[in-house]
C-alpha positions in Angstrom: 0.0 0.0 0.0 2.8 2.4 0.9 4.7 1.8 -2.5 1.3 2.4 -4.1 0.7 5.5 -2.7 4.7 6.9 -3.7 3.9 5.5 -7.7 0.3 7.6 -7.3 2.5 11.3 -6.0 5.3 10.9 -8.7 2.5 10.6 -11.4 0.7 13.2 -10.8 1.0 16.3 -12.4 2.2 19.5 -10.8 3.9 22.8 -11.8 7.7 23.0 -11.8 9.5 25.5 -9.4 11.0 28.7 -11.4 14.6 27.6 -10.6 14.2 24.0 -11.9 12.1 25.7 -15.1 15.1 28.1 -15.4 18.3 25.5 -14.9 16.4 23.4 -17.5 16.8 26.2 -20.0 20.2 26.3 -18.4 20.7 22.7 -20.0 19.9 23.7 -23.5 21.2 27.0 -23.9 24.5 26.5 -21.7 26.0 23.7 -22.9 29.5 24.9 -21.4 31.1 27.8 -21.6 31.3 28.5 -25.0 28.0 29.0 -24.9 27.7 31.7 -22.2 30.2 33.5 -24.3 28.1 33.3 -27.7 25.2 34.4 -25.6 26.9 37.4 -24.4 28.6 38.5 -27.6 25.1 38.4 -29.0 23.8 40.4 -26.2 27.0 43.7 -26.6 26.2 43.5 -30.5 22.6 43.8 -30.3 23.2 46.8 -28.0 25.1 48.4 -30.6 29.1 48.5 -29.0 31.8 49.1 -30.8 34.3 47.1 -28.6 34.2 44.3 -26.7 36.6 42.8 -24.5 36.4 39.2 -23.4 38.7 37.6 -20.8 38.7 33.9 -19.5 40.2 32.0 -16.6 40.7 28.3 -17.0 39.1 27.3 -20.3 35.4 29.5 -18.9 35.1 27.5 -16.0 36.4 29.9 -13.0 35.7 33.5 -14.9 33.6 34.5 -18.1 33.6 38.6 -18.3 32.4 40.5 -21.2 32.8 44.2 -21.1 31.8 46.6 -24.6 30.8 50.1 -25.0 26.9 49.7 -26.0 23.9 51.2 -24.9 23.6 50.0 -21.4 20.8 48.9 -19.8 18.6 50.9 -18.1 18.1 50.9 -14.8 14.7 50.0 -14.1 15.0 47.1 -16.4 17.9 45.9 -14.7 16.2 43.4 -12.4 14.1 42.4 -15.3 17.0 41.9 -17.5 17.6 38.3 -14.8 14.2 37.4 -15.5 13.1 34.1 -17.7 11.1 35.3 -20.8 11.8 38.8 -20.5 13.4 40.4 -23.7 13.0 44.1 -25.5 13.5 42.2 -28.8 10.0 40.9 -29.6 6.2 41.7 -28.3 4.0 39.5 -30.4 4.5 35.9 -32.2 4.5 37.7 -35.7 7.7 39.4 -34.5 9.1 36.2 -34.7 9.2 36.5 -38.4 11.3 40.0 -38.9 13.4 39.3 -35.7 17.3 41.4 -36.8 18.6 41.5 -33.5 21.0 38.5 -32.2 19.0 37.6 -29.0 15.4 37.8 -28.9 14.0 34.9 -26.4 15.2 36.4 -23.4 16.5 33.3 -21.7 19.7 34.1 -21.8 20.9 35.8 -18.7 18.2 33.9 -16.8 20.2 31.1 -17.5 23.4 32.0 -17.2 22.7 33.5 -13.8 20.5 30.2 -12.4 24.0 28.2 -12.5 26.6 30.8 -11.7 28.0 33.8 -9.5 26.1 36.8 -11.5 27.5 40.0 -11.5 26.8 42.6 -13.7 27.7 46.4 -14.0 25.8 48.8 -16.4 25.3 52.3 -17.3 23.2 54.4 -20.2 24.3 57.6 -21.3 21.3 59.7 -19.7 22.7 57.9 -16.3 25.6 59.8 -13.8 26.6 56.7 -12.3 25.7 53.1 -12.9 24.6 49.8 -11.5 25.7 46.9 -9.9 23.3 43.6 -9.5 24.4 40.4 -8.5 22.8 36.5 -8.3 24.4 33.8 -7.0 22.8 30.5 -8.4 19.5 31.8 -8.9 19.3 34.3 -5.9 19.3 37.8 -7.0 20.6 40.8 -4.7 19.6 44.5 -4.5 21.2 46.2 -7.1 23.8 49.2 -6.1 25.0 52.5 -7.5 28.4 51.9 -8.6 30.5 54.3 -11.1 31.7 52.7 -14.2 31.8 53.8 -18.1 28.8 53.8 -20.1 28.2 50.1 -21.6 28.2 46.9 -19.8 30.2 44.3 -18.3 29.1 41.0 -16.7 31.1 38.5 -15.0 30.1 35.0 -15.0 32.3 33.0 -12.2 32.1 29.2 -10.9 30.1 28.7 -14.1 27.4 25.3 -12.5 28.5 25.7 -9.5 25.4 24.4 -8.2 24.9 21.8 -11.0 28.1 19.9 -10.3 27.4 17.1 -12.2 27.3 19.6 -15.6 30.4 20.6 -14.2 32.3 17.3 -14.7 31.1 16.9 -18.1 33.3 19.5 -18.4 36.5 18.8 -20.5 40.0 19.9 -20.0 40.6 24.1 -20.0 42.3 23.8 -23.3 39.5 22.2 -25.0 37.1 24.2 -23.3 38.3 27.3 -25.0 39.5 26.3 -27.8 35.6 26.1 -28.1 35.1 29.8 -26.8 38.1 31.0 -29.1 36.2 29.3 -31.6 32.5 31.3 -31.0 34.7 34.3 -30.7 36.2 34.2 -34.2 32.4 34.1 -35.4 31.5 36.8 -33.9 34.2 38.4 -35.1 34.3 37.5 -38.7 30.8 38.6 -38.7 31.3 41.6 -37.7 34.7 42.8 -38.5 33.7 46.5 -37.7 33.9 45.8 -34.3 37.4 46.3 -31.8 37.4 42.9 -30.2 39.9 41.7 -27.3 40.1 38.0 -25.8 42.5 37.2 -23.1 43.2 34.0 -21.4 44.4 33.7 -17.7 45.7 37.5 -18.6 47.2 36.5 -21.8 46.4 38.5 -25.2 45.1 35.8 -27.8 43.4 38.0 -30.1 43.6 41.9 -30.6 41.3 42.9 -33.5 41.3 46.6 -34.4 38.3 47.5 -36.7 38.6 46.8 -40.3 36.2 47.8 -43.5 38.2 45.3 -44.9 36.7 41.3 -44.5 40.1 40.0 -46.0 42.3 42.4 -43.1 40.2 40.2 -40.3 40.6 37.3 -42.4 44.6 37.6 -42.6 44.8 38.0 -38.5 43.0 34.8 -38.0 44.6 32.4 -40.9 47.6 34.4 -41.9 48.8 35.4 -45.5 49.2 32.0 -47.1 45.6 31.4 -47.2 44.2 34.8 -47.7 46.2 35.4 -50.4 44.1 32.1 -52.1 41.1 33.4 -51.4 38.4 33.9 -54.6 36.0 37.2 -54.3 32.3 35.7 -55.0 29.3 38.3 -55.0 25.4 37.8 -56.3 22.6 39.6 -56.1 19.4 38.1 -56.9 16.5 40.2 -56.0 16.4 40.8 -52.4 18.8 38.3 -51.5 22.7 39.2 -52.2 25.4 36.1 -51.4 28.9 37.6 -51.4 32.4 36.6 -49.6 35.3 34.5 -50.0 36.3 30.5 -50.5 39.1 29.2 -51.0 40.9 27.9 -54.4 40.8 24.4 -54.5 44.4 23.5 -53.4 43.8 25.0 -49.8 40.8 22.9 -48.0 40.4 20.6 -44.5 39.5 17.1 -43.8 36.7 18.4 -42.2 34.0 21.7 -42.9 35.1 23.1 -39.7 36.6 25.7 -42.0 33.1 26.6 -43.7 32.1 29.8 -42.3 28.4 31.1 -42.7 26.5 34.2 -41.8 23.1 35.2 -42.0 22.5 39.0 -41.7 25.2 39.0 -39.1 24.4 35.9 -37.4 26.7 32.6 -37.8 24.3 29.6 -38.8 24.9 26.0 -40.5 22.6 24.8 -43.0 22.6 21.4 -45.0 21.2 22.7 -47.6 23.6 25.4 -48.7 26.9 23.4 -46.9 25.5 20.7 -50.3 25.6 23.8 -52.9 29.2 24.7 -51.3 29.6 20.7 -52.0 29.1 20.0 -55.2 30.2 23.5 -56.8 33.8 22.3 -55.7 32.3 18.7 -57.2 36.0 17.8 -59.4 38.2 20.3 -57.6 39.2 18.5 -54.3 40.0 15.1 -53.7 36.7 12.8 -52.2 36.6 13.3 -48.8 38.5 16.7 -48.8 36.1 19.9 -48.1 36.8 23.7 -49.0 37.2 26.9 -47.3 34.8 29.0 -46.8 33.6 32.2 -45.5 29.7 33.6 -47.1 28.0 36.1 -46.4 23.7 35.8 -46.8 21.8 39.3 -46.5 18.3 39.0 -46.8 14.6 40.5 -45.7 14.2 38.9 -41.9 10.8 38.0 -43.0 12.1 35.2 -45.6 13.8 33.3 -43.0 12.5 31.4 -39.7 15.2 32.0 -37.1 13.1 30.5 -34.0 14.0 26.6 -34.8 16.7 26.0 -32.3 17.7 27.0 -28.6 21.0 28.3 -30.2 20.0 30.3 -33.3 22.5 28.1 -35.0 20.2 26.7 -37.2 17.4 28.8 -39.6 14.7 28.0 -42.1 14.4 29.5 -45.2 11.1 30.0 -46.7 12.6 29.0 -50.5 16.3 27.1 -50.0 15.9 25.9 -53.6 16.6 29.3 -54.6 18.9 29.7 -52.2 21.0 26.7 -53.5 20.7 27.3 -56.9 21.8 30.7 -56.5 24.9 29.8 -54.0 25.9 27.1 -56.6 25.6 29.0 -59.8 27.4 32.0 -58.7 30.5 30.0 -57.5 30.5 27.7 -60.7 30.4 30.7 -62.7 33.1 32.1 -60.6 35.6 29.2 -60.9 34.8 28.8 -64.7 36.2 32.2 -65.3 39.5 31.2 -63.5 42.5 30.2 -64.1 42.6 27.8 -61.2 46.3 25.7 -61.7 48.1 24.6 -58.5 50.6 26.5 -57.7 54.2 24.3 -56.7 56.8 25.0 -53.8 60.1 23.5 -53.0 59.6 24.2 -49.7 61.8 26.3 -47.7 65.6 28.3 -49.6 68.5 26.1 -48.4 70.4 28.0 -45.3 73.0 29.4 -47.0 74.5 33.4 -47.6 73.3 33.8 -51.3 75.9 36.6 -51.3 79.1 34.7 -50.5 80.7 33.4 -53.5 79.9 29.4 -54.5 82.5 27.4 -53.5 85.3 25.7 -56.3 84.3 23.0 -57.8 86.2 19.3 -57.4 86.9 17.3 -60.2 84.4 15.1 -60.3 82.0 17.9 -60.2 83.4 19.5 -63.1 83.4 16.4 -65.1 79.8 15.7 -63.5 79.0 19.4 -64.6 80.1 18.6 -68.8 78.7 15.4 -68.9 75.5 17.0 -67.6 75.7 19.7 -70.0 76.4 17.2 -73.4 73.5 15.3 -72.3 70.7 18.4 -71.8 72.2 19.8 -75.3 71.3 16.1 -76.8 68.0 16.2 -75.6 67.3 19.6 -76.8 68.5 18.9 -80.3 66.5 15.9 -80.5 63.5 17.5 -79.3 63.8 20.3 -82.1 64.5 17.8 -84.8 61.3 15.8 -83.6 59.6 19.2 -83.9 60.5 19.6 -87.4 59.4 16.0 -88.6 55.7 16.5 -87.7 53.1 17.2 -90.5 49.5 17.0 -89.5 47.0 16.5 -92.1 43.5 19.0 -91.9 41.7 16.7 -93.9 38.3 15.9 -91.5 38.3 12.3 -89.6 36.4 9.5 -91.5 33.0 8.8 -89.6 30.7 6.0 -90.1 27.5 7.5 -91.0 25.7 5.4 -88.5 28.1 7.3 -85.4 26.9 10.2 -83.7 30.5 11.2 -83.1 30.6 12.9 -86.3 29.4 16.4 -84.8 31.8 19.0 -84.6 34.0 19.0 -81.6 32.9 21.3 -78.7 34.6 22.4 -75.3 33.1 18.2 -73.9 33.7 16.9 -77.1 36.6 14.1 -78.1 37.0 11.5 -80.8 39.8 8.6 -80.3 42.8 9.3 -82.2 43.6 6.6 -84.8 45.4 8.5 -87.4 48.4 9.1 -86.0 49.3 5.7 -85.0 48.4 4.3 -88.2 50.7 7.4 -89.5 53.7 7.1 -87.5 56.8 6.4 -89.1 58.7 5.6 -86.1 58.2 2.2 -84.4 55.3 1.3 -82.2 55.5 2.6 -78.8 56.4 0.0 -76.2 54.4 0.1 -73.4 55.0 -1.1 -69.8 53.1 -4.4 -68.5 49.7 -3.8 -67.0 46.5 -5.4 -66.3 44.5 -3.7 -69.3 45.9 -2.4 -72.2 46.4 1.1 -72.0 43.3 3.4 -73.8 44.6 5.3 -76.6 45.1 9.0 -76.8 42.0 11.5 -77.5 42.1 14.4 -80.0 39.5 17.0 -81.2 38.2 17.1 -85.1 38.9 20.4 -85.4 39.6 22.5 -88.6 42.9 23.8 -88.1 45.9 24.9 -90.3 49.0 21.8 -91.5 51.6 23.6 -89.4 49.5 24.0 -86.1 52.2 22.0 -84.1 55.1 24.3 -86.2 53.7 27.7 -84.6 53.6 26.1 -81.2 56.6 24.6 -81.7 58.0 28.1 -82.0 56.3 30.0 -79.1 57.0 29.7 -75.9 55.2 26.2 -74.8 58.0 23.6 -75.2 56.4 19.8 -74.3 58.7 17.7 -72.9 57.5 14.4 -71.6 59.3 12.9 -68.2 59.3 9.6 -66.8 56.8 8.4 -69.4 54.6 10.2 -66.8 54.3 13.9 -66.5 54.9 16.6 -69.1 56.6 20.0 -69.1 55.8 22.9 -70.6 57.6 26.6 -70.6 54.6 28.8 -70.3 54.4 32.5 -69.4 57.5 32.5 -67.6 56.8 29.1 -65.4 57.4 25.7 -65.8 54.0 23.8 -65.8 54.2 19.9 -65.0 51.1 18.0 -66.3 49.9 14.4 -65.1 49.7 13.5 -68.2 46.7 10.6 -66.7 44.8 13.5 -64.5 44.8 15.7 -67.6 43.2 13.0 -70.0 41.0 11.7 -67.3 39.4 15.3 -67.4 38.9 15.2 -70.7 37.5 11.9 -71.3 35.1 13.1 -68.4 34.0 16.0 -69.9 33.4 13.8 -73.1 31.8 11.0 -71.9 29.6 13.2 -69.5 28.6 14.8 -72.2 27.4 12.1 -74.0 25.6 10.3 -71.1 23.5 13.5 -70.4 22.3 13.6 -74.3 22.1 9.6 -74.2 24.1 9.6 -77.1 26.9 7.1 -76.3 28.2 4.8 -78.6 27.7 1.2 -77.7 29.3 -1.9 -79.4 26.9 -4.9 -79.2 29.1 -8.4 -78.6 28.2 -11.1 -81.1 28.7 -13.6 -78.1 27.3 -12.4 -74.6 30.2 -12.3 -71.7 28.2 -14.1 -69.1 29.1 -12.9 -65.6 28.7 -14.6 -62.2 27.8 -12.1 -59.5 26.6 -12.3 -55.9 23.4 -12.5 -55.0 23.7 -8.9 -53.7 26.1 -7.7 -56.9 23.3 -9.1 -59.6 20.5 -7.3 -57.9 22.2 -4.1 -57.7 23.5 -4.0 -61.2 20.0 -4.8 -62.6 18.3 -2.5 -60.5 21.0 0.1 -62.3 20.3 -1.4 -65.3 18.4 1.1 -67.1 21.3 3.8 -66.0 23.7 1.7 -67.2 22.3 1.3 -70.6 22.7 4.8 -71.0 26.4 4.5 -70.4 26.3 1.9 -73.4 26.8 -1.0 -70.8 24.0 -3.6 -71.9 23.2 -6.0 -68.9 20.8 -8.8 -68.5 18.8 -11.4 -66.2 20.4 -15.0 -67.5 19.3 -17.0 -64.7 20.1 -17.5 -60.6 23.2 -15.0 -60.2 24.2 -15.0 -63.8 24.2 -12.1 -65.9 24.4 -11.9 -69.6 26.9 -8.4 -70.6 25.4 -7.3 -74.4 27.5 -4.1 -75.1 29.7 -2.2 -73.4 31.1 1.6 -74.7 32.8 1.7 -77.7 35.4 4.1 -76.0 35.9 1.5 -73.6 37.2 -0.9 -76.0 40.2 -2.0 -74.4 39.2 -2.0 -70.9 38.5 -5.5 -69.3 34.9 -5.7 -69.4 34.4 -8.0 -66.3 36.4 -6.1 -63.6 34.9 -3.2 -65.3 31.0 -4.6 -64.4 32.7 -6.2 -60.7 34.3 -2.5 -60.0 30.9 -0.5 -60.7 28.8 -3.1 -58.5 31.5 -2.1 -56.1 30.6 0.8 -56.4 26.8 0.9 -56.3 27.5 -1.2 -53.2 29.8 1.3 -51.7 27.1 4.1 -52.4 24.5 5.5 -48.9 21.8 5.9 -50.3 22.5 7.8 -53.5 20.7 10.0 -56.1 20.8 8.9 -59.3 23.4 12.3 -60.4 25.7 11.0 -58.0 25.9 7.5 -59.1 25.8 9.2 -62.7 29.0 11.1 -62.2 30.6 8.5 -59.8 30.4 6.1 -62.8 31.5 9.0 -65.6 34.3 9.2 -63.3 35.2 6.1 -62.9 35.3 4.3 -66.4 37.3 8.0 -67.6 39.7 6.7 -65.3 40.0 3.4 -67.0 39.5 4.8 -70.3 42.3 7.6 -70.0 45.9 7.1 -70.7 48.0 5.6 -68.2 51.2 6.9 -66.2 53.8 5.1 -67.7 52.8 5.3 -71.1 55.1 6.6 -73.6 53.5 9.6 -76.0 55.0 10.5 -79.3 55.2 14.1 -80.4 51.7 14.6 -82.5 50.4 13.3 -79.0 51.3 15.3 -76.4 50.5 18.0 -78.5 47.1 16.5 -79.1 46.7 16.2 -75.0 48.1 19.9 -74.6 45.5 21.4 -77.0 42.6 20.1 -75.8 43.7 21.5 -72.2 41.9 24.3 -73.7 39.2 23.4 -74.9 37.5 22.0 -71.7 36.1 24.1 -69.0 37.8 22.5 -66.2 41.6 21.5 -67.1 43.1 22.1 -63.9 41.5 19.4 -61.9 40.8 15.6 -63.0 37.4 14.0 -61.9 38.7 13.0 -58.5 39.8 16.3 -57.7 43.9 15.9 -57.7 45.4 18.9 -59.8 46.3 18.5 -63.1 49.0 20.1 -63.2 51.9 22.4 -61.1 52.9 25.7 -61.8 57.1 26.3 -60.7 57.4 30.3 -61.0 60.3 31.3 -62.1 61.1 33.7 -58.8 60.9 30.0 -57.1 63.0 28.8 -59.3 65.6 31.9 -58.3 64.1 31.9 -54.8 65.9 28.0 -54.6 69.2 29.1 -56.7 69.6 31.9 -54.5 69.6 34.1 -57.6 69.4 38.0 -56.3 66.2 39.7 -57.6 
């Protein structure tokens, strides 16, 4: 009976005390420190400073004080200013929809103060003297006249003192503010008008004069390297104007921790428009690599729901279509215009007195030095004489009328070069051993003059082909070195992605069916992918149990081995969580132009590389291949100095 009657008093229902209601709040607006410090940033901004000083003591956990220049708060509000629900932001539920200020549910303070020493000192400019109130874990004092400047400050001390199990979920003072440094470089990138100052245990970490200048506040916090590969994006559509800076695609993270974004003023994160950022760099970085970011969103308040989280972190839009569309079109268009080559570094100028004279040579250098210098004028010689043996025919490429391929090359067009191996009067080229035979060489059908190669020959781009792997090219006062594999690859994207979009790609049917056993699991997903695979000119069909029957494949896959091709993409539909059907669409475009592409290794005649250079230009994207390695290197020529120790 006694038990009974303890189950009936928990169950029923009864009003919480203030204090619990308030440290519950506590719970999800004050997650640690960092969050007290966001909350009080928001609260000097919304009252209009123009500095703001922040100092910490052990990570947030001892001292949190905020002190800025701002309006003040006035003094018969001050007691209010403690109190749950109480704001000046809002005075209706439609103001929910054109909130512009920061704060607006007037929970912060209430609770900071519920599970901390309070103190805090205030004073308006129609005041003489200010105000001093203090609450200690939820009890608040009598406020005082105290003098102090006009502003506020507010120091937050044994932050959950009297929730100490919060307080051990604490981590350790240097991961606690790395945190508060962390909601301190939003503010401040959001607002780089402002003079901010944040000290640790009385240590400067940050001392941020006011700047007009987004990329001045962007230099003190990441330094010069990256600033200076930063890309200027700006758009305007209608009310809505996206403008800022990311990063070219050789400087990115592991993570998006370095993906900065601010709605009127306010740092937010949204799936949505992190996607846009995405899949614009879709081709530039390397899979699992993520770009830089900092964007800027200004907009009418009314188009955007801010109320959806405790935080304010997180916001609905009332169109985010528009808003992707527009994100992603104005930084595609932006990158297209570029010229977005990798630049290289040798690292660090040897430690040595560039002024002192070089030392004699030894024998062996000297005969090191001529032997050197005979081979380099061999190569040269050779080179030039190759140059003058090549003759290039305009006549246009024989077709079969029944190919689409005949169409005039475009900047995704390609056609596989035939010609010039059945031309070549020099013996076959000898390729190294490997699994499948290696694709052969792409080349637009172009009209173009019979000595195209002659007046390259003569300008300044000199091909030379290394290693059987990379080429170099003298090129507007640089060297340029170009994987000769990522180059092609691009291409053979662009061409075959092409294609696939306009279902126009050329299939070769097999006379005798490959028959393929798969896995249960590998049959099912290729023929539920069979449709999208036909338009890739991959035939497959049901033959019986886990058999499949392989009809066609691409005709520009001719020399690829057609069952580890079919085995790799059920890999990869495998691999796939839960994909749309563009992803798997340009996972697969990438991966057979990797098969399809020349390999590294492969040795490239003359008419070739020339071939492979040219077409460089007529893609949109030449810098990057599918998987988002670079292309190609850029060696200045001040490096080149910079590593001789030439004097400028």
């Amino acid at each position: 009976m006694e038990r009974k009657a303890v189950v009936e008093s928990i169950s029923r229902i009864h009003q919480l005390d203030t204090s619990v209601i308030n440290k519950i709040a506590a719970g999800e607006v004050i997650e640690r420190p960092a969050s007290a410090v966001k909350e009080l940033l928001d609260n000097s901004i919304d009252a209009l400073a123009t500095r703001i000083e922040v100092d910490i003591m052990n990570g947030g956990a001892d001292l949190i004080r905020v002190v800025d220049n701002g309006e003040g708060i006035h003094p018969d509000d001050l007691l209010l200013a403690v109190a749950s629900n109480a704001t000046s932001k809002i005075s209706t539920a439609d103001d929910l929809f054109s909130v512009q200020t920061m704060g607006f549910r007037g929970e912060a303070l209430a609770s900071i103060s519920e599970v901390s020493h309070f103190r805090i000192r205030t004073r308006t400019a129609d005041q003489s003297q200010g105000l001093e109130f203090e609450v200690k874990t939820g009890i608040p004092g009598k406020p005082q006249p105290c003098g102090c400047p006009l502003g506020t400050a507010i120091e937050v001390r044994q932050l959950f003192a009297n929730t100490p199990v919060r307080r051990k979920f604490l981590k350790t003072t240097k991961t606690e503010f790395g945190h508060i440094s962390e909601q301190f470089t939003r503010a401040a990138l959001a607002h780089p008008r402002l003079y901010m100052v944040l000290r640790h245990n009385n240590k400067v970490i940050f001392d941020l004069p006011p700047s007009d200048n987004l990329l001045d506040r962007l230099r003190l916090f990441y330094g010069s390297k990256l600033a200076e590969q930063l890309i200027w994006v700006d758009s305007e559509v209608d009310d809505i104007r996206i403008w800022g800076y990311v990063s070219h695609p050789s400087e990115n993270k592991s993570t998006r921790k370095g993906q900065y974004l601010f709605l009127n003023g306010r740092w937010i994160q949204d799936r949505t428009l992190q996607h846009a950022l995405t899949e614009a760099y879709r081709g530039l970085l390397m899979v699992g690599r993520q770009p830089i970011s900092f964007l800027y969103l200004d907009m009418p308040a009314s188009q955007v729901d801010v109320n959806v989280h405790p935080t304010k972190s997180e916001v609905r839009f009332r169109d985010g279509q528009h808003l992707y569309r527009q994100l992603l079109s104005t930084l595609r268009s932006q990158f297209l215009s570029m010229d977005l080559q990798s630049q290289m570094s040798l690292g660090k100028k040897a430690d040595f007195d560039v002024t002192a004279p070089p030392p004699p040579l030894t024998p062996e250098q000297k005969q090191t030095q001529m032997e050197l210098t005979s081979w380099a004028k061999e190569q040269l010689n050779q080179v030039h004489d190759n140059l003058s043996d090549i003759k290039i025919s305009s006549a246009p490429r024989s077709v079969s009328p029944t190919s689409d391929l005949a169409a005039p090359f475009t900047a995704a067009d390609a056609i596989p070069l035939s010609h010039f191996q059945q031309n070549r009067e020099q013996s076959p080229v000898e390729l190294p051993e490997t699994e499948n035979e290696p694709a052969d060489l792409v080349v637009p059908d172009i009209d173009r003059p019979a000595d195209k190669f002659a007046d390259v020959a003569t300008s300044d781009l000199r091909p030379i082909q290394v290693l059987n792997c990379y080429i170099v090219v003298e090129n507007k006062g640089a060297l340029t070195i170009i994987d000769q594999h990522a180059l092609h690859e691009r291409i053979m994207y662009e061409y075959f992605r092409k294609r696939v979009l306009a279902q126009s790609v050329e299939a070769q049917k097999l006379l005798v069916p490959l028959t393929l056993e798969m896995s249960g699991k590998e049959a099912a997903l290729l023929l539920d992918h069979a449709e999208m695979l036909n338009s890739f000119g991959l035939g497959i069909e049901e033959f019986g149990g886990n058999t499949l029957l392989i009809t066609s494949y691409p005709v520009m896959l001719k020399k690829v081995n057609l069952e580890q091709l079919v085995r790799d993409i059920a890999d990869n539909l495998d691999n796939a969580k839960q994909p749309s059907r563009r992803d798997l669409l340009d996972d697969l475009i990438t991966m057979m132009s990797c098969k399809a592409a020349i390999k590294a290794g492969q040795r490239l005649t003359q008419e070739e590389i020339y071939s492979l250079l040219e077409q460089r230009h007529l893609i949109d994207d030449a810098h990057h291949c599918p998987h988002g390695r670079p292309s190609a290197l850029v060696l200045s020529h001040a490096e080149l100095d910079r590593q001789f120790g030439r004097m400028g």
